[in-house]
N, C-alpha and C positions, 0 to 999 in steps of 0.2 A: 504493500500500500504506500510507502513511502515513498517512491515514483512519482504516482498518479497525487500523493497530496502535498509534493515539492511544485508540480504542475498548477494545483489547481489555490491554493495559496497565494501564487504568481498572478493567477486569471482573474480569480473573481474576488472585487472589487466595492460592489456594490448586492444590497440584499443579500440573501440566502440560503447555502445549499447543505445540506444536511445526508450524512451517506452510513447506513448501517453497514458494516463490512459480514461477510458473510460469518465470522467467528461471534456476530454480535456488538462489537464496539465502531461506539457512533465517533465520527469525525464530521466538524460543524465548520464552515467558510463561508466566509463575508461577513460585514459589521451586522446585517440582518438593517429591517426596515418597517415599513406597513405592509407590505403584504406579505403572506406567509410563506415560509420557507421551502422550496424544491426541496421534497424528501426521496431520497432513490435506497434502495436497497439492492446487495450484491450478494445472489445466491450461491456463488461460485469462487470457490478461493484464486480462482486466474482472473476473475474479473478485472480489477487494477490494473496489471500489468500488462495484459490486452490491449486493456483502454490508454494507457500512460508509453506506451510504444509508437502505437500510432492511433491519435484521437478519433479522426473522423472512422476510417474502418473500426478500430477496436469499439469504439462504443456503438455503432451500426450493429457488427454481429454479436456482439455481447446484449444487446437491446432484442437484436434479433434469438436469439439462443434460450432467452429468457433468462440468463444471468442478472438484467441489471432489469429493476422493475422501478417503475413511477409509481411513485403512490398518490394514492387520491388525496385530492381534489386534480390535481397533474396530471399531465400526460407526455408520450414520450414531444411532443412538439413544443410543449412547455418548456423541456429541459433544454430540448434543442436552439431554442430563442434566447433562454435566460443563459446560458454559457457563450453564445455567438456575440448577442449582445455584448458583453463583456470582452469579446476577441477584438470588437472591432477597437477597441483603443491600443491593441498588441499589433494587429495585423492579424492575416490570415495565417501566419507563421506559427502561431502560435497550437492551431488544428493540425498540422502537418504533423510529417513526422519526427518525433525527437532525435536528433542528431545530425550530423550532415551525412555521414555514411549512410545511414535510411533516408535521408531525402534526397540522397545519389543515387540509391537503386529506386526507388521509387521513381524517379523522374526515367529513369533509362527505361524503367519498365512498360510507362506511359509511352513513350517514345515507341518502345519493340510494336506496342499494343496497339497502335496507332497506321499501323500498314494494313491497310485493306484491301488486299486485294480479291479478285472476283468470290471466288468461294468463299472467302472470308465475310466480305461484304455482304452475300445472300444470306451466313450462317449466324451474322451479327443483327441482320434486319429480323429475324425467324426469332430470334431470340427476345428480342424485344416485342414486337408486334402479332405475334403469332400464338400469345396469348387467348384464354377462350374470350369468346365476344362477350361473353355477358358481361364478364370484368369492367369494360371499357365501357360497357353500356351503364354501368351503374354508380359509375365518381365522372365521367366525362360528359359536359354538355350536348342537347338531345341532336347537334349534329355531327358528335363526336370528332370537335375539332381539339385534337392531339398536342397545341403550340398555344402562346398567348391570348390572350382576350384582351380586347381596346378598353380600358375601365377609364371612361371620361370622369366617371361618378362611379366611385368606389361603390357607393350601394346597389347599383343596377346588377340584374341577373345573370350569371354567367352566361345563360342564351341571348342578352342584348348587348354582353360584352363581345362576343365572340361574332354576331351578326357583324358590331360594328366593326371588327378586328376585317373582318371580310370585305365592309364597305372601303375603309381608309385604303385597304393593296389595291381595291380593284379601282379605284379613283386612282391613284398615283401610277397607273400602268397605260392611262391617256388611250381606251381598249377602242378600235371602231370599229361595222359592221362589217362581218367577211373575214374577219380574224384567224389566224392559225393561233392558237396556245397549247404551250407545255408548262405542265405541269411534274417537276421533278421531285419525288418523293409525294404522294398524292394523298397517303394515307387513306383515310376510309373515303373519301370522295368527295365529302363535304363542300369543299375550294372551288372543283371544277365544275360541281353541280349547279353550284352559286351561280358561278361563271356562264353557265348554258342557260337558265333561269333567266337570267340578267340582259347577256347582251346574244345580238345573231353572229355568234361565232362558232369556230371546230374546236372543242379541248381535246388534248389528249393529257391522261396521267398514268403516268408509269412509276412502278413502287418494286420493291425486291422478296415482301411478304407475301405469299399465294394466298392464306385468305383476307387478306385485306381488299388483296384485286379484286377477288370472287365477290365480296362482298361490296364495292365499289360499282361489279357490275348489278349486281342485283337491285341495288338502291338507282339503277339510271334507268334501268327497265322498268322498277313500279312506277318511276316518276314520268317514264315515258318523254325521258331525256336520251335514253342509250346510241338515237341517231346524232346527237350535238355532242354526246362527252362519251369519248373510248377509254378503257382504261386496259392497260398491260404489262403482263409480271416480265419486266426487264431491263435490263442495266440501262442506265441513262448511257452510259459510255458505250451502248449498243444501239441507240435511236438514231434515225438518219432523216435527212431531209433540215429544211430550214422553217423559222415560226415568226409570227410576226410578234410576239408576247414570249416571255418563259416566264414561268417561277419556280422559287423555290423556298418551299415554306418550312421551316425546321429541321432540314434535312441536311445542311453544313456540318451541322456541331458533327454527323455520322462519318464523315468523308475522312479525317485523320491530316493533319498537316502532309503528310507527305504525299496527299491526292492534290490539293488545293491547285497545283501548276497545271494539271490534267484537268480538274472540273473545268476551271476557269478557260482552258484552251475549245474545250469542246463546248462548251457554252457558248463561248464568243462565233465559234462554226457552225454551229445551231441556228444562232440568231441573224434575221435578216438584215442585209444595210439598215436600214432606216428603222431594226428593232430596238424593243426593251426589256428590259430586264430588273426585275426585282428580286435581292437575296433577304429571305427573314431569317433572322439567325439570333440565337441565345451566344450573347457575347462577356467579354472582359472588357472592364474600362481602362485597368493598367494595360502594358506587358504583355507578352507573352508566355504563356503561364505551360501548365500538364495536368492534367485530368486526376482525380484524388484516386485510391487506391478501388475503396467502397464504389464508386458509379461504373468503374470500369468490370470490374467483379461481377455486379448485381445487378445492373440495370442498362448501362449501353456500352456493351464492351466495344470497344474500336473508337469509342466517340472521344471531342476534343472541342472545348468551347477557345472559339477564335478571338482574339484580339480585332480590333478595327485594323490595324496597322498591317495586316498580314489579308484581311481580305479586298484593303486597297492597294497593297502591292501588287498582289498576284492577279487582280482584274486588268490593272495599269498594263502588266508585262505581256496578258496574256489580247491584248489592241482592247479593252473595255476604257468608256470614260464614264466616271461618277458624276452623276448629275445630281442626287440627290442622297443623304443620310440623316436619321432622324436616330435619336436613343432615345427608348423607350427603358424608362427607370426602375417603377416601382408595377403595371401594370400585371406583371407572370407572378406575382408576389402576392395576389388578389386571388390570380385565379387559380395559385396552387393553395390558397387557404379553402378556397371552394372544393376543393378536388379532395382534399384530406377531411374538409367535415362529410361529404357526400361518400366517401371509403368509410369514417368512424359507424354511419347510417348504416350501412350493409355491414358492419360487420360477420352479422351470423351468415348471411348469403358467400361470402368471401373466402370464411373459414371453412364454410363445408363446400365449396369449388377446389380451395387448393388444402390450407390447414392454416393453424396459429401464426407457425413460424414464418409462411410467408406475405400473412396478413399484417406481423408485425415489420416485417420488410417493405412493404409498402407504403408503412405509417412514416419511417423511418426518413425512405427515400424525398416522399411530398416534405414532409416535416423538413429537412433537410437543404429540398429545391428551395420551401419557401422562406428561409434566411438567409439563403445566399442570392437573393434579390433584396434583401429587409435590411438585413443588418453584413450583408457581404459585397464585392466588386462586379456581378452580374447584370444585365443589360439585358434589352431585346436590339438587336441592329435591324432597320430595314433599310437596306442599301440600292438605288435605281443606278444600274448602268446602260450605256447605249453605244451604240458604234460612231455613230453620229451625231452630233450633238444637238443638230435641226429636228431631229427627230419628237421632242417636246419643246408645248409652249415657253411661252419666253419666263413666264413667271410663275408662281405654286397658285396661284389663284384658281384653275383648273380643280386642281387637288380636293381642295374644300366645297367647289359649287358642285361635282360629280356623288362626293361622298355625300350633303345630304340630301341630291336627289335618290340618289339610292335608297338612304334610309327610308325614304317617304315612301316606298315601293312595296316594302313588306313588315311585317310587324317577326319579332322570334318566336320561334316556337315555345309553345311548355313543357317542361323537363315532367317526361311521364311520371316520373316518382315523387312532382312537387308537395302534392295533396298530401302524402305521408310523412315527407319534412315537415310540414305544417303541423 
């Protein structure tokens, strides 16, 4: 224990944290305050050491393992907040892992981890996405969009965030009648659906999970969209022909820096003279950083959240010009508090699909995502590039008269499960 409370001594600062060790003696951190103390308890004599080697993995699968439990009135998103919290006057340095020799392999490992090539890439997309549907049906908005919600108004619905999240790209893509679009990384179809709904255009979207596709296509056939929007299980680095639109909606953080030369080269080949191009992407505001041990483990292995500096270089080298970027700050921050209370709601549905452990894994993950937008250096990037730079009006005023005519066009759906949150 002495590890993990030379650590946690150093960290916290403010309020607090109170830790039964599994021998039974309590060890108490922070001056304490008004509200009451984060109580955890550790069932497992490895717990500490776990945790005090390296934070974010060790207290992941230690949370996950059921070694380290929240006690009530808390939960594990509680602890997660109230120590992050406290990091952010450290740095992010302080979550890593203890020493430089572990933050040496860790980073090489990110690095190794980070090459995705074809098989890899299908076997990394399957692993994430290929999850049973219900899962995703039951903490994801009812159009099961996968990436940020536009939260103008913190209060509004996840379904009017996400609407809106829909209206803002599809405004800033300057879209006219007769359109070719791609769609890179399509996910459940939602984007391109929109897309067909909206304007007289071709979508296509291509993703690498088979039943995502399957189920992409069966949502355009009941909508009796399936002659406007195609969708196909294959590598973007395998589509040919040219489009007057592309996007790519959350689908970077997947690619691994050492893709970034190649997406961006075959993107720019994709798109027509006179196209465009929007990347949305879960970013860094520092630096260029490496993926923590826990996300690449659990939840998207191969993946790599991009720095700005790194997806305007490589558009720059690869003949792209940046016409337009926005940071989006606090909005994925909203909508992973949504996505974790709507997961806490199912839980009995959850646990009897997969079990405890990987329900506490999920808790883990949101919990997690949603401090490193709160209290961490995470971003949403949406970045427009163009071959030419005639290609959009001269000013963003477009941008805004497009987006609320859109709005005014349809109202969100209702998340089937609302009446029961209620």
């Amino acid at each position: 224990m002495w590890l993990l409370e030379k650590l946690l001594r150093k960290l916290i600062r403010q309020g607090r944290m109170e830790i039964t060790d599994y021998d039974g003696k309590v060890y108490t951190f922070g001056p304490g305050g008004n509200d009451a103390p984060i109580r955890l308890r550790f069932t497992d004599k490895r717990t500490s050491g776990h945790i005090a080697r390296y934070p974010q993995l060790g207290a992941g699968e230690a949370y996950m393992w059921g070694w380290l439990v929240v006690e009530p009135p808390h939960d594990i998103r509680d602890m997660v907040m109230f120590v992050t919290g406290q990091a952010k006057a450290h740095g992010e340095r302080a979550l890593q892992p203890q020493g430089p020799m572990r933050r040496l392999v860790q980073k090489t490992a990110a690095k190794v981890d980070s090459v995705n090539l074809r098989t890899k890439a299908r076997k990394n997309a399957e692993h994430t996405y290929n999850l049973t549907r219900r899962l995703y049906e039951l903490f994801l908005d009812e159009d099961r969009q996968y990436t940020m919600g536009y939260h103008r108004d913190p209060s509004v619905s996840l379904e009017r965030a996400q609407l809106e999240k829909k209206a803002l790209i599809a405004a800033k893509l300057y879209i006219k009648p007769g359109m070719k679009i791609l769609d890179i990384g399509c996910g459940w179809g939602g984007w391109a659906l929109y897309l067909a709904r909206n304007y007289d255009c071709e979508v296509l979207g291509v993703a690498l999970a088979p039943d995502q596709i399957a189920f992409c296509q069966e949502r355009a056939k009941a909508d009796g969209l399936d002659h406007k929007a195609k969708f196909r299980l294959i590598d973007y680095r395998d589509v040919e022909g040219q489009f007057d639109r592309i996007t790519s909606i959350g689908m970077l953080e997947h690619l691994g820096t050492p893709h970034f030369p190649e997406y961006f080269r075959k993107t720019n080949q994709l798109l027509k003279p006179d196209g465009v191009m929007l990347n949305h992407s879960i970013g860094r505001t520092g630096p260029p950083g490496f993926t923590d041990a826990w996300t690449r483990k659990y939840i998207f292995p191969g993946g790599y959240i991009p720095a700005l500096s790194e997806l305007v270089s490589e558009s720059e080298r690869a003949g792209g010009q940046v016409m337009d970027v926005e940071a989006m700050r606090f909005h994925y921050g909203y909508t992973l508090a949504e996505w974790y209370n709507r997961t806490v709601m199912h839980r009995q549905e959850i646990t009897e699909m997969y079990d405890e452990e990987f329900y506490r894994m999920w808790l883990f993950y949101l919990a997690g995502a949603q401090q490193s937008f709160i209290n961490g250096t995470m971003v949403n990037w949406q970045m427009v590039t163009v071959r030419d730079r005639s290609a959009l009006p001269l000013t963003r005023e477009y941008i805004h008269e497009e987006f609320l005519r859109l709005l005014a066009q349809e109202e969100p759906p209702v998340w089937r499960f609302a009446e029961a949150a209620e």
